[in-house]
N, C-alpha and C positions, 0 to 999 in steps of 0.2 A: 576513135574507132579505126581509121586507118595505121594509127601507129600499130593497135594490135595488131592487126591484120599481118602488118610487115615484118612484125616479132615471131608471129605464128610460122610464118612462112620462113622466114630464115631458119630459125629451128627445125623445117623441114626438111628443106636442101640440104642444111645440114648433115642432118640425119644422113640422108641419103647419100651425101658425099663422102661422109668421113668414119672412121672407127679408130679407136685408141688402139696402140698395141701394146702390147703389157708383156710382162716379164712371168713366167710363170711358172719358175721356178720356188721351190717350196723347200724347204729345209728345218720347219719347228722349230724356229728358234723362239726363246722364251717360254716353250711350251705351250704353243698356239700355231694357227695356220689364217693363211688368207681367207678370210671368207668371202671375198669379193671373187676370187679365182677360184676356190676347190670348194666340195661340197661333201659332208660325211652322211651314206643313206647303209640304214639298217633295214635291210631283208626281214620282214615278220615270217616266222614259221606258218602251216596251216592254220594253226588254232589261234593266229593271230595276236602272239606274243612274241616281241622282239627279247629276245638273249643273248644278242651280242651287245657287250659293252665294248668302250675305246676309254683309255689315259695318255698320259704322255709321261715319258721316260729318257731321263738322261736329253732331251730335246731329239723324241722321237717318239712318232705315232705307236700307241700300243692297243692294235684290236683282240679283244677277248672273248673266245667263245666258251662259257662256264660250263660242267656239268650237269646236266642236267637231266641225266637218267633215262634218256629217250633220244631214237633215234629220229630227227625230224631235219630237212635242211633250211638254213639260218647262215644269213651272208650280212658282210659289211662293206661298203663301197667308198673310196675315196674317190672322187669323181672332180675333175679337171672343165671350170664350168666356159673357157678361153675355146678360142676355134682356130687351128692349126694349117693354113694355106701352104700350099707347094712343098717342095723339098723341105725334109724334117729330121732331126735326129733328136730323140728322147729318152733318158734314159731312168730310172731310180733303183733303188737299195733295197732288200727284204732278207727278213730272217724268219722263220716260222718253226716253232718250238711246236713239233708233234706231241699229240696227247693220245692218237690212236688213228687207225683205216678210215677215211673217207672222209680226210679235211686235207684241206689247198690253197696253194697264194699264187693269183695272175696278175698280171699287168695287158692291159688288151686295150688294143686300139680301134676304136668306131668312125662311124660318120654321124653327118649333126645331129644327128637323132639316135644316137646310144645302140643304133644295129653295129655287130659286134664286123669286122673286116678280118682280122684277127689278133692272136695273141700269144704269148709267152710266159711261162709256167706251168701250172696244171691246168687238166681241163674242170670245167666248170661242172658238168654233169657227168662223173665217173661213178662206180658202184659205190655201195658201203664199203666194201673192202677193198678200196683203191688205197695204195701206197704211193703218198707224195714225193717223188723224185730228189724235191727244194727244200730240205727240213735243216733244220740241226747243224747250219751253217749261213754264211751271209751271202747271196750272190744277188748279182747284178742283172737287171732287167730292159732292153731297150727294145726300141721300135723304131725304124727307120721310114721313109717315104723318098724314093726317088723317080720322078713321073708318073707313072700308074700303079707303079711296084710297090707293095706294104711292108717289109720285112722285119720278124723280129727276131732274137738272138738272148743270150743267154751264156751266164761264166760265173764261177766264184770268185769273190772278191780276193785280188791278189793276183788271179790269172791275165796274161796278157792279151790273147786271142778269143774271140767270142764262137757259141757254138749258135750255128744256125737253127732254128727253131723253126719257122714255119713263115711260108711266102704264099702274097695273093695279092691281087689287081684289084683298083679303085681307081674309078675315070672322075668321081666328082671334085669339088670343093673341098670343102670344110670337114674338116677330123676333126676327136677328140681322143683323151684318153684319161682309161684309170685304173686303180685297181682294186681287187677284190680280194677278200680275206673269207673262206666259205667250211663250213662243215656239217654233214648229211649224217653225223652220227656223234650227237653230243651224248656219248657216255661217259668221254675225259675229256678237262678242261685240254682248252689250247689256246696258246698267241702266236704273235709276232709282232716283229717290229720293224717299222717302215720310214724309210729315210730318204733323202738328198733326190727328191725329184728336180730334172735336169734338161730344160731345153740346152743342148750342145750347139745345134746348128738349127735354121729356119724362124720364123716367125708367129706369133700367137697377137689373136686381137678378140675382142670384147664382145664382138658379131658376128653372126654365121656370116657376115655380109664381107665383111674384111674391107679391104680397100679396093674394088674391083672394079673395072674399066665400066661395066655395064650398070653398075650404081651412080651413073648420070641421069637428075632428073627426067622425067617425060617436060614435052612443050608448056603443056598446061602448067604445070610448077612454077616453070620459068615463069613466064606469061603473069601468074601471078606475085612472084616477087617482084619485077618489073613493075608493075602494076603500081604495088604500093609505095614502092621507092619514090616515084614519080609522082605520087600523091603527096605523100610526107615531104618532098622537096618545094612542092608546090605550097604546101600549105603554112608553110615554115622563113620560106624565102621570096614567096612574092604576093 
């Protein structure tokens, strides 16, 4: 009984001491993605039928939103399931082959909980007859963090200098990021195609919790690993 006891407990400290940090970097290869790191969620329309499909192409994400004779909006999410501590530089790849007004590709940066901070691309809620900026060519998507500062940026692949997109302040922890592939008027099909997500600079780990000073047991933990240590030595060795 007290060996469990001492298993139980070491798995706890554990817990509370330590988190993995991972690579979270993703690039399709083989025509598959991490599923332990990223996650793909389809948006249901009102009437509660998902229309967007996804493939993979050349070893790259292909989101598909089909025609389908009705204007209703209908998104697809590639979603970054790691948690992003301190100074950050992220970046990936999109191509979006227009099929008509009021479809868009973001890359947008949140907090642990998927409230958006901000982002770069289109916006998420523009009219039906919003004209996407991002079409019909390849460009480059990042988001940066340096102390409170969010920044993201934006350039066609090829260019050297990044164009500024949009800045905002975040005092917490733990980011995430992802991105969306969205259309509020499927009367023509459309894709795109999504590639080379890029931790550059900074750190990702497996819990909102990271590594952080103040994930040191409370007493009581202690107390009880001690505890059984001291039981199981006793019980063992004398």
């Amino acid at each position: 009984m007290r060996t469990l006891v001492f298993i139980i407990s070491i798995l706890i400290i554990t817990q509370q001491l330590y988190a993995d940090a991972v690579v979270p970097n993703e690039y399709f290869t083989g025509n598959t993605y991490n599923t332990d790191l990223w996650e793909i969620d389809i948006h249901m329309d009102p009437q509660g039928t998902d229309f967007y499909t996804y493939t993979f192409e050349s070893e790259q994400l292909k989101p598909i939103s089909p025609d389908v004779g009705d204007a209703r909006y209908d998104s697809l999410s590639f979603i970054g399931k790691f948690y992003l501590f301190g100074d950050f530089d992220f970046q990936m790849d999109a191509f979006m082959h227009r099929g008509g007004p009021g479809q868009g590709i973001s890359f947008i940066a949140t907090d642990a909980n998927l409230n958006v901070i901000t982002y770069t691309g289109d916006s998420q809620f523009p009219s039906f007859t919003y004209e996407s900026s991002f079409s019909e060519t390849w460009f480059q998507f990042r988001i940066t963090r340096e102390g409170d500062t969010v920044t993201s940026y934006y350039r066609e692949i090829g260019e050297e200098l990044w164009t500024l997109y949009n800045t905002n302040t975040y005092s917490g922890d733990a980011m995430r990021v992802y991105f969306i592939s969205w259309d509020m008027n499927n009367k023509q099909e459309h894709y795109d195609l999504v590639d080379n997500f890029i931790l550059t600079s900074g750190v990702a780990y497996d819990t909102p919790l990271g590594l952080q000073t103040d994930a040191i047991p409370e007493p009581a933990t202690l107390c009880l690993v001690v505890s059984a240590l001291l039981g199981l030595i006793k019980k063992r060795f004398f």
